[in-house]
PDB file with SEQRES, HELIX, SHEET and CRYST1 records, atoms N, CA, C and O in Angstrom:
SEQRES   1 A   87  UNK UNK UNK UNK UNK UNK UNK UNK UNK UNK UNK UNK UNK          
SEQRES   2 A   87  UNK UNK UNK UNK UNK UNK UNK UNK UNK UNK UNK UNK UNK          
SEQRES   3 A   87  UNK UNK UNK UNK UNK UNK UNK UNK UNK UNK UNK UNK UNK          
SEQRES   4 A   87  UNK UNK UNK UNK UNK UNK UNK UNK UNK UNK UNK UNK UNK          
SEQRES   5 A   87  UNK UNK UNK UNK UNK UNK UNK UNK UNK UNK UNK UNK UNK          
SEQRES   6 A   87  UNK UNK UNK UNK UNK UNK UNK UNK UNK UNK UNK UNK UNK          
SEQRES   7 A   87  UNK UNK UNK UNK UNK UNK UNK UNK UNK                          
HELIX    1 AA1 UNK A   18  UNK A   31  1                                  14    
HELIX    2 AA2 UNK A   48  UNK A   55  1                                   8    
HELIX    3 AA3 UNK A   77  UNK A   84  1                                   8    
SHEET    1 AA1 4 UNK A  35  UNK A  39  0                                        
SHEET    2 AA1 4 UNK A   5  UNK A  10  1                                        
SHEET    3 AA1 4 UNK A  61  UNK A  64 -1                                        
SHEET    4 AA1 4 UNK A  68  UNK A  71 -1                                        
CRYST1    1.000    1.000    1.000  90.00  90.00  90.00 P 1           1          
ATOM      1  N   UNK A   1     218.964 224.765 152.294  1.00  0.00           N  
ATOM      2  CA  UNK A   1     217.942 225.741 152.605  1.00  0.00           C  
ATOM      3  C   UNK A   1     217.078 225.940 151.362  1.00  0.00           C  
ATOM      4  O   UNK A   1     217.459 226.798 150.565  1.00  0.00           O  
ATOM      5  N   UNK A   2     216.277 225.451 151.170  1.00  0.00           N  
ATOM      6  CA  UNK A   2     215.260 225.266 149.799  1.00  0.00           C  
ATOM      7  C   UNK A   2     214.240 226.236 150.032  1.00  0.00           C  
ATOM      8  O   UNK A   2     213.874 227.050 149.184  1.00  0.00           O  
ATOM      9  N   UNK A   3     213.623 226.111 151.598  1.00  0.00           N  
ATOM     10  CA  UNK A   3     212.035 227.084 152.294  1.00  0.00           C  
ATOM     11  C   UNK A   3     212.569 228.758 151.728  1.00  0.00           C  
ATOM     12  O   UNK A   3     213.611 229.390 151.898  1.00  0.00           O  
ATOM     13  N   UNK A   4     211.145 229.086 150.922  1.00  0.00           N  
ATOM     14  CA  UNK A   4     211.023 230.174 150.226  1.00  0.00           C  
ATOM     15  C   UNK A   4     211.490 230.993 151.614  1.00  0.00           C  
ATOM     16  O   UNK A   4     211.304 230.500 152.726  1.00  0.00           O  
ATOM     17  N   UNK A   5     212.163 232.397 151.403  1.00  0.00           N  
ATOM     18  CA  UNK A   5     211.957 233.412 152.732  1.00  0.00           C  
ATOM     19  C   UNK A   5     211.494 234.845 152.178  1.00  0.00           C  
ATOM     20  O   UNK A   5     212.272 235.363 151.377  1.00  0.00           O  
ATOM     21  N   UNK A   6     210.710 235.318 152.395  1.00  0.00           N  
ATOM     22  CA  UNK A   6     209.580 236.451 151.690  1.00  0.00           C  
ATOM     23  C   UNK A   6     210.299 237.401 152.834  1.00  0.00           C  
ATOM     24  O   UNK A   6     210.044 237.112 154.003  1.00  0.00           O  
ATOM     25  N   UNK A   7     211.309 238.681 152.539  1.00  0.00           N  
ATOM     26  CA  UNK A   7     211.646 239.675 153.201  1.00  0.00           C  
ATOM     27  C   UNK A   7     210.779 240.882 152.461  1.00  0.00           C  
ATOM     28  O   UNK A   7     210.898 241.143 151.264  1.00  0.00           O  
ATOM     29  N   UNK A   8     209.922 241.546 153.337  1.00  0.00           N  
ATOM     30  CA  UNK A   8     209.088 242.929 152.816  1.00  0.00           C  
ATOM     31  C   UNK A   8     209.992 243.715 153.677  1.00  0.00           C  
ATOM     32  O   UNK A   8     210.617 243.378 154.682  1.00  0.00           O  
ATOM     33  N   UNK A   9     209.907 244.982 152.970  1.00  0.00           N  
ATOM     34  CA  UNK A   9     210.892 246.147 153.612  1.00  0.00           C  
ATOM     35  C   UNK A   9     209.846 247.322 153.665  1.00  0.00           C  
ATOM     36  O   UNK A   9     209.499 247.843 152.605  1.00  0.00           O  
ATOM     37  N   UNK A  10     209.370 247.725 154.776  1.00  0.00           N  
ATOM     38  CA  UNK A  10     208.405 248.943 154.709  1.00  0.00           C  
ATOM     39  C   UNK A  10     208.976 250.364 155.080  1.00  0.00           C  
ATOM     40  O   UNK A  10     209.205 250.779 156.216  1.00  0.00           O  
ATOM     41  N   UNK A  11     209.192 251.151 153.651  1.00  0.00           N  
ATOM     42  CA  UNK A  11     209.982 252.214 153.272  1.00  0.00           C  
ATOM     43  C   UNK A  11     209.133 253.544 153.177  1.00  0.00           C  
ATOM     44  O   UNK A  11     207.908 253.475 153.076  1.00  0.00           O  
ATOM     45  N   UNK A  12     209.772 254.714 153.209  1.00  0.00           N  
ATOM     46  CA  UNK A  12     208.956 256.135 152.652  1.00  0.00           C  
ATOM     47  C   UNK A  12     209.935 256.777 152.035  1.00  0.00           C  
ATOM     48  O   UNK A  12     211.093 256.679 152.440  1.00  0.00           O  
ATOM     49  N   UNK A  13     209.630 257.459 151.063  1.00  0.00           N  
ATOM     50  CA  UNK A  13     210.232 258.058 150.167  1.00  0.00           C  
ATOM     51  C   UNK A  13     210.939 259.743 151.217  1.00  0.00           C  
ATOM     52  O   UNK A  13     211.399 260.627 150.495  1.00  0.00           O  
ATOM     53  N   UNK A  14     210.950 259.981 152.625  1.00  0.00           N  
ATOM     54  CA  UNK A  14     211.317 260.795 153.246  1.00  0.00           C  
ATOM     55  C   UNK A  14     212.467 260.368 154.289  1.00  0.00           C  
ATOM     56  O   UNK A  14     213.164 261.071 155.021  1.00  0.00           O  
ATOM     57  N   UNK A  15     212.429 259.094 154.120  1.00  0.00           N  
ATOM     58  CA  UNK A  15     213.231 258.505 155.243  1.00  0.00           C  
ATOM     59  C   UNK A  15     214.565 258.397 154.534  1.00  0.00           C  
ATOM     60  O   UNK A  15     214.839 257.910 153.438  1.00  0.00           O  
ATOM     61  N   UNK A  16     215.449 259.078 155.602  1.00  0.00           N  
ATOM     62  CA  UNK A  16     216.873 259.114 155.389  1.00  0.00           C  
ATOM     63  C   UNK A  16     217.681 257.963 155.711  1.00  0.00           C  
ATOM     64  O   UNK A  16     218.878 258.120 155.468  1.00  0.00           O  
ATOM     65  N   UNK A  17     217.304 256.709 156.252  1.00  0.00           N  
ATOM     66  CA  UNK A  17     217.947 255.441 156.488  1.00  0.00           C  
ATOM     67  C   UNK A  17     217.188 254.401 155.560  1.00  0.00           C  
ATOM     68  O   UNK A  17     217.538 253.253 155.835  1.00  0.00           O  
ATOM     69  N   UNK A  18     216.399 254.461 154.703  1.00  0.00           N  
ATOM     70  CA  UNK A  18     215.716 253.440 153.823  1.00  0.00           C  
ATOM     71  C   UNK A  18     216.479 252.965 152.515  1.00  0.00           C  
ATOM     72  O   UNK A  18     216.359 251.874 151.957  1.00  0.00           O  
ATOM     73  N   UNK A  19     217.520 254.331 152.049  1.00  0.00           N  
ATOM     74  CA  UNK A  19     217.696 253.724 151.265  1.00  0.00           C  
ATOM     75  C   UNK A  19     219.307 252.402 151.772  1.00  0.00           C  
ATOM     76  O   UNK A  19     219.859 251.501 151.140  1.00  0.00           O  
ATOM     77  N   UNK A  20     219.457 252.825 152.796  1.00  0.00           N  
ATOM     78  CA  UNK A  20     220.806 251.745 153.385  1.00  0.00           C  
ATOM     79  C   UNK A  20     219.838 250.253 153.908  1.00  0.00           C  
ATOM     80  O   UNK A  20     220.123 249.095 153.600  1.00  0.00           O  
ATOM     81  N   UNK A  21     218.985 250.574 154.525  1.00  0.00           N  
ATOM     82  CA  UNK A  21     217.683 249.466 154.579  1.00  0.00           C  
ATOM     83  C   UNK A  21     217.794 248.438 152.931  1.00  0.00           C  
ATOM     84  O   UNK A  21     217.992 247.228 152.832  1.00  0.00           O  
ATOM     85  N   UNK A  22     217.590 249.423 151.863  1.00  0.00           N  
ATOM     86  CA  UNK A  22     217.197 248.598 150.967  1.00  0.00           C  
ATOM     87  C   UNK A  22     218.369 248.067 150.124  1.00  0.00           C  
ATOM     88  O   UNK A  22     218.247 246.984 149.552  1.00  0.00           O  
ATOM     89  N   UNK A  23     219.367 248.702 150.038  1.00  0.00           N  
ATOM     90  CA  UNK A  23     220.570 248.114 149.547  1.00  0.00           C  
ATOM     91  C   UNK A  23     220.934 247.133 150.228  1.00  0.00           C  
ATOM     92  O   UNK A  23     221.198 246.219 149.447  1.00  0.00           O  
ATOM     93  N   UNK A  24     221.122 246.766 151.492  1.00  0.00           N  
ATOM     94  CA  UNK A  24     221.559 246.105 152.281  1.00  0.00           C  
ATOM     95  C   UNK A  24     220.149 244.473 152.041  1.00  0.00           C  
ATOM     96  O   UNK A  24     220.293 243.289 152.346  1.00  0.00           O  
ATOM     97  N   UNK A  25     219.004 245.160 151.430  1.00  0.00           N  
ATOM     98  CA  UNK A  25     218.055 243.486 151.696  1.00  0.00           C  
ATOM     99  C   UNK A  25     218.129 243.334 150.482  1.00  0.00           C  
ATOM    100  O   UNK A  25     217.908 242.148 150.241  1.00  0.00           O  
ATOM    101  N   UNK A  26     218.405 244.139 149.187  1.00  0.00           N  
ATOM    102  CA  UNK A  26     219.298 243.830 147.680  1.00  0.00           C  
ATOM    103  C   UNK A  26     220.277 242.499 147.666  1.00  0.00           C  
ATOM    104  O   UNK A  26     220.254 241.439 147.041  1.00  0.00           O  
ATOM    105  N   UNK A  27     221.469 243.288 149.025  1.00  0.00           N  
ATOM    106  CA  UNK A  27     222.281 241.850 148.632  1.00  0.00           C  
ATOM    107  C   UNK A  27     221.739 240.815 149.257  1.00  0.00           C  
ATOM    108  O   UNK A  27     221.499 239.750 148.689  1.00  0.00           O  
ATOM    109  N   UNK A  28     221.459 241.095 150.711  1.00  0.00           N  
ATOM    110  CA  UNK A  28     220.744 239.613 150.933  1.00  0.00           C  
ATOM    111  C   UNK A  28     220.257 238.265 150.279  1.00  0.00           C  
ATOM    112  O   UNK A  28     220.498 237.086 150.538  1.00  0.00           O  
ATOM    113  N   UNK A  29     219.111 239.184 148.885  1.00  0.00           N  
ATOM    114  CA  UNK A  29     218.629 238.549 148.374  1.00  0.00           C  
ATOM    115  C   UNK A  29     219.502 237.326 146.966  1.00  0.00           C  
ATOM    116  O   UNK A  29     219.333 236.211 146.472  1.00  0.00           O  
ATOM    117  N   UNK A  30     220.498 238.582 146.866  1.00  0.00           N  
ATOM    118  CA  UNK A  30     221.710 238.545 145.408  1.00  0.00           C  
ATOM    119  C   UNK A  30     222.438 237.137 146.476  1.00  0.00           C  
ATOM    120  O   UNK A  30     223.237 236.331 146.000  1.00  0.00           O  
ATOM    121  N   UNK A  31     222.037 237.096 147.712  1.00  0.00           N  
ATOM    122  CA  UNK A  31     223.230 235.952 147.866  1.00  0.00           C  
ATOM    123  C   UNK A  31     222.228 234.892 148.238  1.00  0.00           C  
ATOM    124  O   UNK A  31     222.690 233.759 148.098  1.00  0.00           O  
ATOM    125  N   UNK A  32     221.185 234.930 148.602  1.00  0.00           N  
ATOM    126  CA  UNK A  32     220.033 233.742 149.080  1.00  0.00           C  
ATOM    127  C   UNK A  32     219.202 233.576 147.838  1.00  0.00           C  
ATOM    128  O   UNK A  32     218.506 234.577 147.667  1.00  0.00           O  
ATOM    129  N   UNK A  33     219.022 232.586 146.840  1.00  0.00           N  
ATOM    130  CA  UNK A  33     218.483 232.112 145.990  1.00  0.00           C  
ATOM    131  C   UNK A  33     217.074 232.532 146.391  1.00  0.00           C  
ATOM    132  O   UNK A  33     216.474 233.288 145.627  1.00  0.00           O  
ATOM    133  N   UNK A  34     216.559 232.169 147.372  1.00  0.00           N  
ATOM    134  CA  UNK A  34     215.206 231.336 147.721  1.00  0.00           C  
ATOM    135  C   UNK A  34     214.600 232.083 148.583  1.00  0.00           C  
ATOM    136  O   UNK A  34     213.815 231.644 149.424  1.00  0.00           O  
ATOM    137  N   UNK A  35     215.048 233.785 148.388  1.00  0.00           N  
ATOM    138  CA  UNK A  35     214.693 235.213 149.076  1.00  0.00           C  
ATOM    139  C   UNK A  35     214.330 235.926 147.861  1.00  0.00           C  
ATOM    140  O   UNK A  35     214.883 235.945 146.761  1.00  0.00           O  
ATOM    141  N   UNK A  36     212.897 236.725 148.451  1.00  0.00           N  
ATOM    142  CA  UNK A  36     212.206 237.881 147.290  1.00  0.00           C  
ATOM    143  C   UNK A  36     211.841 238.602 148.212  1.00  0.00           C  
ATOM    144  O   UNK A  36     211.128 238.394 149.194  1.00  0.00           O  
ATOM    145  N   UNK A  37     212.675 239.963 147.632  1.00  0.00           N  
ATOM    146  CA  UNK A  37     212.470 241.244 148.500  1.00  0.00           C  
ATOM    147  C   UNK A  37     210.666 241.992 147.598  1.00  0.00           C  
ATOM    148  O   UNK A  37     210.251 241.903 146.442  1.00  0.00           O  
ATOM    149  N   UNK A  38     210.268 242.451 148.465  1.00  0.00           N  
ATOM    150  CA  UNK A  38     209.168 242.846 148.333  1.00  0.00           C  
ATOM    151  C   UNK A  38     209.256 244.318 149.192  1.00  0.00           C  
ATOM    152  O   UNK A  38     209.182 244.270 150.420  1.00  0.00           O  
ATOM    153  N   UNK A  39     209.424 245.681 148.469  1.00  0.00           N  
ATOM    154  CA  UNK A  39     209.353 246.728 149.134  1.00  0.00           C  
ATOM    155  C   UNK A  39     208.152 247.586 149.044  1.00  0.00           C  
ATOM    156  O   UNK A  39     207.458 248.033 148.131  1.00  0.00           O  
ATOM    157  N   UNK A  40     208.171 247.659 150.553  1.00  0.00           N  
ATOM    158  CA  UNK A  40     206.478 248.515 150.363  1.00  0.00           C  
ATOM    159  C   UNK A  40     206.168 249.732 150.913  1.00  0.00           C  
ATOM    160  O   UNK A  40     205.758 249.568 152.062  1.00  0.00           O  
ATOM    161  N   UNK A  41     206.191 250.953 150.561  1.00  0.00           N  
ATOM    162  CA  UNK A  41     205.827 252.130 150.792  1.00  0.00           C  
ATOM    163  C   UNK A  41     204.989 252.492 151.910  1.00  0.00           C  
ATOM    164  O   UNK A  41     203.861 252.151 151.554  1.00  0.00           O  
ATOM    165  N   UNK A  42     204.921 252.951 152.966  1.00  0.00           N  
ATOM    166  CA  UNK A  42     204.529 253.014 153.738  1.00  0.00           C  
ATOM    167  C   UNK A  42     203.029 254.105 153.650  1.00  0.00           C  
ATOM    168  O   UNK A  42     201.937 254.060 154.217  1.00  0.00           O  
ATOM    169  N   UNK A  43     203.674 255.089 152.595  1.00  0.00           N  
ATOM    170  CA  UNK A  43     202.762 256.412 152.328  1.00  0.00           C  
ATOM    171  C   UNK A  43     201.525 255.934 151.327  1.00  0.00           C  
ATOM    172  O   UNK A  43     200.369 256.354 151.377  1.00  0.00           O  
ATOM    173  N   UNK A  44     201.895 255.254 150.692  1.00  0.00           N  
ATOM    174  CA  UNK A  44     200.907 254.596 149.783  1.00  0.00           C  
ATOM    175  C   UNK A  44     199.831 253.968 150.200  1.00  0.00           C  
ATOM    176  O   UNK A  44     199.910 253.144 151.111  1.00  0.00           O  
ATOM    177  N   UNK A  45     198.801 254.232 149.661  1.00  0.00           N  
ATOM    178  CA  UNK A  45     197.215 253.507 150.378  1.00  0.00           C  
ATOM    179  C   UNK A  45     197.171 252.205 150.125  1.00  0.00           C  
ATOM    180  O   UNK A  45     196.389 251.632 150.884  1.00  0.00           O  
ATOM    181  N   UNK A  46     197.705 251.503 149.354  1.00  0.00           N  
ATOM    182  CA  UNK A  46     197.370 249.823 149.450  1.00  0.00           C  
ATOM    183  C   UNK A  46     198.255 249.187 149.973  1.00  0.00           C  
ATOM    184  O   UNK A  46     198.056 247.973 150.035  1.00  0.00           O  
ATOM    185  N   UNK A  47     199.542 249.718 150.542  1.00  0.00           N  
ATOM    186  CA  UNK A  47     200.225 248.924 151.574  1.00  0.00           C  
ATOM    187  C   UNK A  47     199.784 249.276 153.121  1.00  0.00           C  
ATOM    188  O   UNK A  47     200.244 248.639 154.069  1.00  0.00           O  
ATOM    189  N   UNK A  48     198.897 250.298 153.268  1.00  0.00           N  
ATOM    190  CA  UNK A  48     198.339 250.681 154.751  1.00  0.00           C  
ATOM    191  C   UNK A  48     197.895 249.504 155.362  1.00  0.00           C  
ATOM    192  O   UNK A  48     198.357 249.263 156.478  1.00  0.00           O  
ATOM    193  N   UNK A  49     196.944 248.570 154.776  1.00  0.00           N  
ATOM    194  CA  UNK A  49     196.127 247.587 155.635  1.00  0.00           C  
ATOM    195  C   UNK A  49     197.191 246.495 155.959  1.00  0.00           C  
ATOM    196  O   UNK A  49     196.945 245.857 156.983  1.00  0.00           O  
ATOM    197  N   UNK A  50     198.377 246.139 155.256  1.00  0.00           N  
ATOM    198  CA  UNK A  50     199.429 245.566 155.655  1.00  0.00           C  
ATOM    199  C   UNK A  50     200.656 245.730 157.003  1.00  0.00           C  
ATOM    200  O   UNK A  50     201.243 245.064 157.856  1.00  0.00           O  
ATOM    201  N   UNK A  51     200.497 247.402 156.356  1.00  0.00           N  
ATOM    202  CA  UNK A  51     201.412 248.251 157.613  1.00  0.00           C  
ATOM    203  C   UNK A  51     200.561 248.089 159.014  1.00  0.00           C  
ATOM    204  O   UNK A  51     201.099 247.697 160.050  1.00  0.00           O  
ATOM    205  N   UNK A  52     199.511 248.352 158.944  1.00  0.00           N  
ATOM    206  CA  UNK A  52     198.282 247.582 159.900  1.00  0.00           C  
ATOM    207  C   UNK A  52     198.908 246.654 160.070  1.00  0.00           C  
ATOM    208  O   UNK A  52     200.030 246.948 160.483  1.00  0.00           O  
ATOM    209  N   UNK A  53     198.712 245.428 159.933  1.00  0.00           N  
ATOM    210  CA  UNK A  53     198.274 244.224 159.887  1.00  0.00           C  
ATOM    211  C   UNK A  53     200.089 243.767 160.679  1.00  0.00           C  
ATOM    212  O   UNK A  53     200.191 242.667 161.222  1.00  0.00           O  
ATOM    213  N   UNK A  54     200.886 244.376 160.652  1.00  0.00           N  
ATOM    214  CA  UNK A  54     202.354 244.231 161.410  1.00  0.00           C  
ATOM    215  C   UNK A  54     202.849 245.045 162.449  1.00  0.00           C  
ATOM    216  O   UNK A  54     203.767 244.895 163.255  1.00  0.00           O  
ATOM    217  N   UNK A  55     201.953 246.025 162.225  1.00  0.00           N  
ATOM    218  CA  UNK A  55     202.117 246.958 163.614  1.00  0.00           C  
ATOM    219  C   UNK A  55     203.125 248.139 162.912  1.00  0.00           C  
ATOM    220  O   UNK A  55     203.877 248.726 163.690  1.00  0.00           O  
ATOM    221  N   UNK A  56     203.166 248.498 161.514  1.00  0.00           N  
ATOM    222  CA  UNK A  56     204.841 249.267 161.335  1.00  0.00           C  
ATOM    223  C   UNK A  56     204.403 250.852 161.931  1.00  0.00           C  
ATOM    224  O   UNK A  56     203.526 251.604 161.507  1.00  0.00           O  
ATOM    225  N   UNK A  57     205.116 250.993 162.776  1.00  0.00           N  
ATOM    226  CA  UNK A  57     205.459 252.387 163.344  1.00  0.00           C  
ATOM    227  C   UNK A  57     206.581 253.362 163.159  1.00  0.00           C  
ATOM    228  O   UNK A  57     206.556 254.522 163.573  1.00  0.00           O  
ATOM    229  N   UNK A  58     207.768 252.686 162.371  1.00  0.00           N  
ATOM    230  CA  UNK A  58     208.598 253.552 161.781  1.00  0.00           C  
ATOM    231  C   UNK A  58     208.973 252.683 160.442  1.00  0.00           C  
ATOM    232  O   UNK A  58     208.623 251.543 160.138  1.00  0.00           O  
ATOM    233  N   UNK A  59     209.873 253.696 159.692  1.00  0.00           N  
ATOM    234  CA  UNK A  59     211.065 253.039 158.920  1.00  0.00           C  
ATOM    235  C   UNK A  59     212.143 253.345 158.846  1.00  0.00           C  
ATOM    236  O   UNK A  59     212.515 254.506 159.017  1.00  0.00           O  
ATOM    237  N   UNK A  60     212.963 252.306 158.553  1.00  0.00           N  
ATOM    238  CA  UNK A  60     212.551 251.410 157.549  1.00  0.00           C  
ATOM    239  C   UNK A  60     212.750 250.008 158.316  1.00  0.00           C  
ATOM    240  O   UNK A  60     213.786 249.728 158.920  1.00  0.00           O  
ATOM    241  N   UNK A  61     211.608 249.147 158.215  1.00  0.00           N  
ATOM    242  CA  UNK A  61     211.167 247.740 159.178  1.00  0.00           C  
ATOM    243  C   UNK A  61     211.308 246.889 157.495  1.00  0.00           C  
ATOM    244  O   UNK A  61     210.809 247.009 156.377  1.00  0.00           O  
ATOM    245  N   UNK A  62     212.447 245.893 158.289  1.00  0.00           N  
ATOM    246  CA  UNK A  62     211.727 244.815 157.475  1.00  0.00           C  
ATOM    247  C   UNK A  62     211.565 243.182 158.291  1.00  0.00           C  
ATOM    248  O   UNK A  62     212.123 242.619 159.232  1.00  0.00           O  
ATOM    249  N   UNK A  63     210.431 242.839 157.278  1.00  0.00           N  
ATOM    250  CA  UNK A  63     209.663 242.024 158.124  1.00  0.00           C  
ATOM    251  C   UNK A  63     210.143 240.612 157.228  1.00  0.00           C  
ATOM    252  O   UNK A  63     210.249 240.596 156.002  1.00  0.00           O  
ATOM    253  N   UNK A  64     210.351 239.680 157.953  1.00  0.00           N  
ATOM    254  CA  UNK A  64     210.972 238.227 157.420  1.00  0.00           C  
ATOM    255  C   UNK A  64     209.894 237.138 158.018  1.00  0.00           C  
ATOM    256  O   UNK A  64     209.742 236.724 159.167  1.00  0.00           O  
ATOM    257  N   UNK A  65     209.021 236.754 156.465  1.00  0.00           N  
ATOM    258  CA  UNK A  65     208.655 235.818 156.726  1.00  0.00           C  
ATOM    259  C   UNK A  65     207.469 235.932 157.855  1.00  0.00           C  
ATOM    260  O   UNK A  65     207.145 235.276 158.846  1.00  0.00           O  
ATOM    261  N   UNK A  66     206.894 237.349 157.052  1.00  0.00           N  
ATOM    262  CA  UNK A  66     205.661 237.463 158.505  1.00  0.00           C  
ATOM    263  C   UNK A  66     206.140 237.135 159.898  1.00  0.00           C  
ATOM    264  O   UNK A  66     205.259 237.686 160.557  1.00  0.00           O  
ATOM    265  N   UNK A  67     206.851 236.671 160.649  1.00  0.00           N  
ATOM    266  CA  UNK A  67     207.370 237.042 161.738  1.00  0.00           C  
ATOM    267  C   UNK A  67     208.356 237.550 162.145  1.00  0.00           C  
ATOM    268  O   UNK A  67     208.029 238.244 163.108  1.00  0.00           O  
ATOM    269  N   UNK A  68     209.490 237.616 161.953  1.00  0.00           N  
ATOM    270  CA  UNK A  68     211.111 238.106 162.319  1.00  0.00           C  
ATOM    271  C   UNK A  68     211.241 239.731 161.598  1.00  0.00           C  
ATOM    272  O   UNK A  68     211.391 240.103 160.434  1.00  0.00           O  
ATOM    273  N   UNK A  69     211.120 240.375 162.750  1.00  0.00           N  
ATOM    274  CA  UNK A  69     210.828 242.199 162.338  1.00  0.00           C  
ATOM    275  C   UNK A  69     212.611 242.832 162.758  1.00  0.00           C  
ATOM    276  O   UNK A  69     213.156 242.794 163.861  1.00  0.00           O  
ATOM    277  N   UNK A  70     212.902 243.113 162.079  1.00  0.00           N  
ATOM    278  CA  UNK A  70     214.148 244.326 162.224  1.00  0.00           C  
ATOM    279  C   UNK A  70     213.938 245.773 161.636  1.00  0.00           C  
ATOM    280  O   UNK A  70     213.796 246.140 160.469  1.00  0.00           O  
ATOM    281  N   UNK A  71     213.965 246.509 162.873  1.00  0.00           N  
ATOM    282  CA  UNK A  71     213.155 247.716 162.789  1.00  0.00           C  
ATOM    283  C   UNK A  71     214.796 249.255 162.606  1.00  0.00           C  
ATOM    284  O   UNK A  71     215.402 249.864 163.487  1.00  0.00           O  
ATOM    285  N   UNK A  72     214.850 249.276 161.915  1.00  0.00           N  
ATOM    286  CA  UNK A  72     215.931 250.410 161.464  1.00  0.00           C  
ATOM    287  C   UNK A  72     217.043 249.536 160.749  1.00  0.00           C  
ATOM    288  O   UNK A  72     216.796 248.332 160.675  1.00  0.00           O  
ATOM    289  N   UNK A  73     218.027 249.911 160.308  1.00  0.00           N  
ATOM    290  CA  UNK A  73     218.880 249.810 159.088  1.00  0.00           C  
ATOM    291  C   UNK A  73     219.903 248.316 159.928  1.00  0.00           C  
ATOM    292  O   UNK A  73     220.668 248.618 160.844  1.00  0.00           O  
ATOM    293  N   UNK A  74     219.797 246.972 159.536  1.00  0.00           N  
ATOM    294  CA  UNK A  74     219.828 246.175 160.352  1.00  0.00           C  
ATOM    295  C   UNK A  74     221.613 246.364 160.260  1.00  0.00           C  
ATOM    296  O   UNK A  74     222.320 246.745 159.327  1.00  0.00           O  
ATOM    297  N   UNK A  75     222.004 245.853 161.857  1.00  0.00           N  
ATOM    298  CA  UNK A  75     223.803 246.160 162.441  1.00  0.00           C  
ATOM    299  C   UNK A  75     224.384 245.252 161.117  1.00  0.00           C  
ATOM    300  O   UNK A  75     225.263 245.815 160.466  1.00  0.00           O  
ATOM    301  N   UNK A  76     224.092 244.306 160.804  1.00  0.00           N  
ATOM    302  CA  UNK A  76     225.058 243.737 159.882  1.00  0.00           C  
ATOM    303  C   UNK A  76     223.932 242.451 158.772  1.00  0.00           C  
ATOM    304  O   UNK A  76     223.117 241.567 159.037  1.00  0.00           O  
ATOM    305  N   UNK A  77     224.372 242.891 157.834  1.00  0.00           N  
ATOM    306  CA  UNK A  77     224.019 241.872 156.570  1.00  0.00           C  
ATOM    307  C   UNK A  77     224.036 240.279 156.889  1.00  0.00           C  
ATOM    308  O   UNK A  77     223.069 239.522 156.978  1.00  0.00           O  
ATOM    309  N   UNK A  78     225.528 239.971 157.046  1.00  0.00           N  
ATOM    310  CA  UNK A  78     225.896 238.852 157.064  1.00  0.00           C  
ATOM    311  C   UNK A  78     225.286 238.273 158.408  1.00  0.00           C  
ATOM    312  O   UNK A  78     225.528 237.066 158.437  1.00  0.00           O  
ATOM    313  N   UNK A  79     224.635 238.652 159.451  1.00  0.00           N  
ATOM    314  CA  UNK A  79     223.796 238.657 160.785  1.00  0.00           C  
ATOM    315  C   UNK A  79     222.669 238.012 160.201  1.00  0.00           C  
ATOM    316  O   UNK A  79     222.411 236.809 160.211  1.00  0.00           O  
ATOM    317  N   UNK A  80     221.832 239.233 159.538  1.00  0.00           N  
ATOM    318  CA  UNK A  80     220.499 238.663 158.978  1.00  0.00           C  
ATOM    319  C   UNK A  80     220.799 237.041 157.510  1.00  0.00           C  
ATOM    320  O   UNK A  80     220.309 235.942 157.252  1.00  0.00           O  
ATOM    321  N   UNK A  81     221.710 237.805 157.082  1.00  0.00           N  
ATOM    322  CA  UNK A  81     222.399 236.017 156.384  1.00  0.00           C  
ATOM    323  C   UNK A  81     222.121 234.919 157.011  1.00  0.00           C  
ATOM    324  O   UNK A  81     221.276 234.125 156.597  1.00  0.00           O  
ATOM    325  N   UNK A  82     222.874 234.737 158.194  1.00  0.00           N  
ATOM    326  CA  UNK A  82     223.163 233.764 159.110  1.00  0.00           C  
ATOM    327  C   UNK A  82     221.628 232.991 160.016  1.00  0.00           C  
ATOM    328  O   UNK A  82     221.278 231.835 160.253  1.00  0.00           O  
ATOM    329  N   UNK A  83     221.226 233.957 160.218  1.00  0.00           N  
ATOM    330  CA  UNK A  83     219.614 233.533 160.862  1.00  0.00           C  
ATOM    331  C   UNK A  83     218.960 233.024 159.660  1.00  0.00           C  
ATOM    332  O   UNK A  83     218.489 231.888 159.717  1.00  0.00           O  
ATOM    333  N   UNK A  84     218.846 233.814 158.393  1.00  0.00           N  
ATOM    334  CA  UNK A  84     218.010 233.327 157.990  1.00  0.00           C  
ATOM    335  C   UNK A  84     218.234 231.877 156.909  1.00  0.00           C  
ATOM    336  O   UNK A  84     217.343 231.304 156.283  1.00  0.00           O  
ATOM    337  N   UNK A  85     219.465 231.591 156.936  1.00  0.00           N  
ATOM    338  CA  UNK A  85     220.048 230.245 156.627  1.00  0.00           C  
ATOM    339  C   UNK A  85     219.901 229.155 157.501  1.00  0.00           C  
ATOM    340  O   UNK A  85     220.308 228.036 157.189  1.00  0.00           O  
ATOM    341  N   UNK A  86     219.209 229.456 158.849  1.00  0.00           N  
ATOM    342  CA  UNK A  86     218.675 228.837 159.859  1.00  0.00           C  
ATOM    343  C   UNK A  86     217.158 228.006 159.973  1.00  0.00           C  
ATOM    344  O   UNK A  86     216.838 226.873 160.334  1.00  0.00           O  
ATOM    345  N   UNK A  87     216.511 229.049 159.528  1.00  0.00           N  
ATOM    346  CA  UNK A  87     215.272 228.844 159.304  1.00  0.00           C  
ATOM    347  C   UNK A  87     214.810 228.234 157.771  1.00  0.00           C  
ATOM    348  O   UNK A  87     213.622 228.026 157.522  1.00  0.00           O  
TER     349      UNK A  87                                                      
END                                                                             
């Protein structure tokens, strides 16, 4: 599995499930070489035209690879592991 995988995590500093969101795409990354977490604030004005641009309506969403969206604190790590060792 060499293909870069770009996981963005779109977070708010009010949301009570973001920070299990972001620990959880931490290890992801700690175990996939060829994964860069990119977390982006939802409240903040220069991630808006992005949050646009994916449709984000809650958090914490993270988005894999511009297409593959998991929208709340994903059921299991080793799940999103497994798919994305696929692609």
């Amino acid at each position: 599995m060499d293909k870069q995988i770009l996981i963005e995590l779109f977070t708010s500093p009010t949301c009570p499930y973001c920070p299990k969101a972001k620990k959880i795409a931490e290890r992801i990354v700690k175990e996939l070489p060829n994964a860069l977490l990119i977390e982006r604030d939802v409240t903040i004005n220069e991630n808006a035209e992005i949050s646009r641009k994916y449709g984000i309506q809650g958090v914490p969403t993270m988005i894999i690879n511009g297409t593959y969206r998991i929208v709340g604190v994903p059921n299991s790590e080793r799940e999103v592991i497994n798919y994305l060792k696929q692609i």
